[in-house]
BAFI-3210 file (N, C-alpha, C; in Angstrom, 3 decimals, decimal comma, padded with zeros to 6 digits):
// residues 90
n [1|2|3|4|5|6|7|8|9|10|11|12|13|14|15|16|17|18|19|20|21|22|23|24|25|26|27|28|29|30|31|32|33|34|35|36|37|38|39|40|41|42|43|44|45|46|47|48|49|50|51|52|53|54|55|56|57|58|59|60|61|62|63|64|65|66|67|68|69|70|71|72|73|74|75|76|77|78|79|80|81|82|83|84|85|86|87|88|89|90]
n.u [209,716|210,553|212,572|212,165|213,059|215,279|216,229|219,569|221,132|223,901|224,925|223,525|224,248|226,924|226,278|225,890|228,092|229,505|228,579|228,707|231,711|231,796|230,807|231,950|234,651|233,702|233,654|235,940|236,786|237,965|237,372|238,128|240,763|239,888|240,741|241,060|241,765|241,317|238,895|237,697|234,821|234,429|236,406|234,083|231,899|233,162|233,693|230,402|230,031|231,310|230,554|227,980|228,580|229,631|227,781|226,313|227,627|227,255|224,627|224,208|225,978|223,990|222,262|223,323|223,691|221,616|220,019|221,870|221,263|218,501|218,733|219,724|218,516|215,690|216,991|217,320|214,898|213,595|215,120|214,041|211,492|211,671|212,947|211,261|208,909|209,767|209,870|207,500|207,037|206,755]
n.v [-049,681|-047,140|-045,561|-047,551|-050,353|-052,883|-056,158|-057,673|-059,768|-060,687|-059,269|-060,709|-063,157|-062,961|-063,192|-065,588|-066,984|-066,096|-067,049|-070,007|-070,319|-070,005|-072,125|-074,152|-073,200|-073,927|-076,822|-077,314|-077,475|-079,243|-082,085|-081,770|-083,106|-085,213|-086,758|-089,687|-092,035|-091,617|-091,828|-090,034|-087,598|-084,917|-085,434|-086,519|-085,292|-082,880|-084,416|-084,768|-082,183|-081,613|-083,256|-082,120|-079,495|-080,166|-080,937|-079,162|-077,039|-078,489|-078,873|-075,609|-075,921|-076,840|-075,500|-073,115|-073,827|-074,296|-072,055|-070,325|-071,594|-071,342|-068,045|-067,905|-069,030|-067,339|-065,130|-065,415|-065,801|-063,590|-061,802|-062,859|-062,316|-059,314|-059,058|-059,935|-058,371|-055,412|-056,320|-056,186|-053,445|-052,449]
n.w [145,599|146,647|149,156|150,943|153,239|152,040|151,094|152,207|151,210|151,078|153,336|155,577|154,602|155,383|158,294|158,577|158,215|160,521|162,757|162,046|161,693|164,521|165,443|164,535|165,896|168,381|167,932|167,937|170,368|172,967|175,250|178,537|180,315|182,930|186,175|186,766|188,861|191,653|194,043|195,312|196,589|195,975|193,207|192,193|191,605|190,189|187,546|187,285|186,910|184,394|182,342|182,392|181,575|178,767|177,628|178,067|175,582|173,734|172,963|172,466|170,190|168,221|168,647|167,812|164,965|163,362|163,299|162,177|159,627|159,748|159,256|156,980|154,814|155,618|155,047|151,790|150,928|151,302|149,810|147,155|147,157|147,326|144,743|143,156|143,743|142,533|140,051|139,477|140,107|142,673]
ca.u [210,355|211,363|212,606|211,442|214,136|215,084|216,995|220,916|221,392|225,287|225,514|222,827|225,197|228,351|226,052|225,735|229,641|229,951|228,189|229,162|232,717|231,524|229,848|232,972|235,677|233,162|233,467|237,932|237,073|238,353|236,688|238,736|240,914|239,639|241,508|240,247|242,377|241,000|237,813|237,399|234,013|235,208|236,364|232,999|231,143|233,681|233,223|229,372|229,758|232,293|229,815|226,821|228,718|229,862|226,168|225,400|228,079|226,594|223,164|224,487|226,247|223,172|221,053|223,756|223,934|219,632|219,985|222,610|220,559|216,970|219,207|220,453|216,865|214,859|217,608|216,886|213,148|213,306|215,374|213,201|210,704|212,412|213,096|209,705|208,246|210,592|209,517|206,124|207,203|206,112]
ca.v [-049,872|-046,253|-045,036|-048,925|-050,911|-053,823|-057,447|-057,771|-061,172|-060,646|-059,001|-062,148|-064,398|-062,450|-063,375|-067,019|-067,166|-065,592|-068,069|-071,040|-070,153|-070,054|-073,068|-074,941|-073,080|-074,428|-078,425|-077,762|-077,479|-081,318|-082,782|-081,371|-084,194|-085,210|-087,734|-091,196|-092,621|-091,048|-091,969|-088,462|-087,125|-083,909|-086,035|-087,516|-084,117|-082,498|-085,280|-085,000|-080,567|-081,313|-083,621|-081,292|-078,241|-080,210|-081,179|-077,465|-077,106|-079,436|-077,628|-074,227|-075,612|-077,355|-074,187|-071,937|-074,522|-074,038|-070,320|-069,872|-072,120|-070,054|-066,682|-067,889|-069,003|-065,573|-064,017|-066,128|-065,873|-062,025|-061,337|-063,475|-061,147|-057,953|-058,901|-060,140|-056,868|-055,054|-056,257|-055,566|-052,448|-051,934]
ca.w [146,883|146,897|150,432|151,873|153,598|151,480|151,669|151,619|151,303|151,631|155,140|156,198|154,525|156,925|159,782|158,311|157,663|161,320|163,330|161,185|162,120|165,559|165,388|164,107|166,927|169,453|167,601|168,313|171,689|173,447|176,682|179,891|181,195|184,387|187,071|187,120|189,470|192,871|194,447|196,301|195,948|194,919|192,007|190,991|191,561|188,836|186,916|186,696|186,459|183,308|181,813|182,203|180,591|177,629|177,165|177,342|174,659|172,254|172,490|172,052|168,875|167,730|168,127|166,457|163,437|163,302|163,869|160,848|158,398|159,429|158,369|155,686|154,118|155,553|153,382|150,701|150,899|151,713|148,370|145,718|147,655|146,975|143,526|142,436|143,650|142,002|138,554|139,728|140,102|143,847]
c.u [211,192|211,367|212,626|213,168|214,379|216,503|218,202|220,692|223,149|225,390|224,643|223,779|226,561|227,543|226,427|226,865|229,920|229,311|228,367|230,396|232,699|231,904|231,480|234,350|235,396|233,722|235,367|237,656|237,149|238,055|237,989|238,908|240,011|240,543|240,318|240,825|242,216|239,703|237,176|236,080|233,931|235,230|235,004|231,928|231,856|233,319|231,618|229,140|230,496|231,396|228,579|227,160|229,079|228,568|225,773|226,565|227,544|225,455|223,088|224,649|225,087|222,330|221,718|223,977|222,554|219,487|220,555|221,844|219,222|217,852|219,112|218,986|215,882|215,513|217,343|215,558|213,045|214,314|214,832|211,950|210,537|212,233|212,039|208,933|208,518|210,310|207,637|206,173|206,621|206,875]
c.v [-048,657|-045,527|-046,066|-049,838|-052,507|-055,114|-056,968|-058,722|-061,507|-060,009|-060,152|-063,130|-064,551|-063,235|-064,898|-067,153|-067,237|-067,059|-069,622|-070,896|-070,408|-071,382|-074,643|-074,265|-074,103|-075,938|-078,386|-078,127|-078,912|-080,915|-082,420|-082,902|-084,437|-086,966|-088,801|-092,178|-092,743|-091,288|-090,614|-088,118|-085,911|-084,018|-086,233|-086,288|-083,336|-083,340|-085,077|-083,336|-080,790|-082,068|-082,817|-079,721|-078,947|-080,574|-079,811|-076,716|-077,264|-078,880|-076,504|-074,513|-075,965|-075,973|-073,009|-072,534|-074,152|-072,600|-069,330|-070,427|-070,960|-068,734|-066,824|-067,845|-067,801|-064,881|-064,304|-066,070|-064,457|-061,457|-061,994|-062,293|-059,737|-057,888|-059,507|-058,716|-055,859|-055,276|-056,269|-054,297|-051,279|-051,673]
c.w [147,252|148,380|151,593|152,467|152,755|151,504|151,366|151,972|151,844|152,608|155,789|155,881|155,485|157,744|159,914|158,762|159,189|162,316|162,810|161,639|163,722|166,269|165,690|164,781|167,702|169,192|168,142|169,280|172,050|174,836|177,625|180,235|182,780|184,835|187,135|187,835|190,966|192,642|195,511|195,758|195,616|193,375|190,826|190,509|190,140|187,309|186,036|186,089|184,701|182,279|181,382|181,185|179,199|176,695|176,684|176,213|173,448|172,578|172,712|170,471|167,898|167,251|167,193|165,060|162,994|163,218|162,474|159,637|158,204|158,798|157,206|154,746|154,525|154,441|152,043|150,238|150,688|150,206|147,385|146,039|146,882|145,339|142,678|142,735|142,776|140,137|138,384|139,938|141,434|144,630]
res [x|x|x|x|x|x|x|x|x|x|x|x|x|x|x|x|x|x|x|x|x|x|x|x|x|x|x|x|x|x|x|x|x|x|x|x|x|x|x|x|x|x|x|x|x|x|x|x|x|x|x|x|x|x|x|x|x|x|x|x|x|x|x|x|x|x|x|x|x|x|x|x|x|x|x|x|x|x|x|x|x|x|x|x|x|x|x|x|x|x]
***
């Protein structure tokens, strides 16, 4: 593997670490009060926009929880790789 570009598993695992951290700011975040006391449709329109972004919330974090696992296993796969060649001497 002389000259060849080959796995770090520990800067893939940073990325893991990095988006995992992410992942789990995003879960602090708490639901935006909204007024339930007023019938204004103003009101109900906020209402349904504050609903729709926390949806697109939760399938951001979903895909960066799916996103950090695939890294983590390429890295994992891509260094048994490395180091089976390696005692093949390729």
């Amino acid at each position: 593997m002389r000259g060849e570009v080959a796995s770090n598993s520990s800067i893939a695992q940073s990325q893991v670490a990095t988006l995992q951290q992410a992942v789990a700011d995003a879960n602090d975040t708490q639901n935006p009060n909204t007024d339930t006391q007023t019938t204004l449709q103003g009101n109900t329109k906020l209402h349904s926009i504050t609903e729709q972004e926390m949806d697109m919330v939760g399938r951001f974090r979903t895909a960066f929880q799916t996103d950090a696992a695939n890294i983590g296993r390429v890295a994992q796969a891509m260094e048994i790789q490395d180091q089976q060649l390696a005692q093949k001497g390729e």
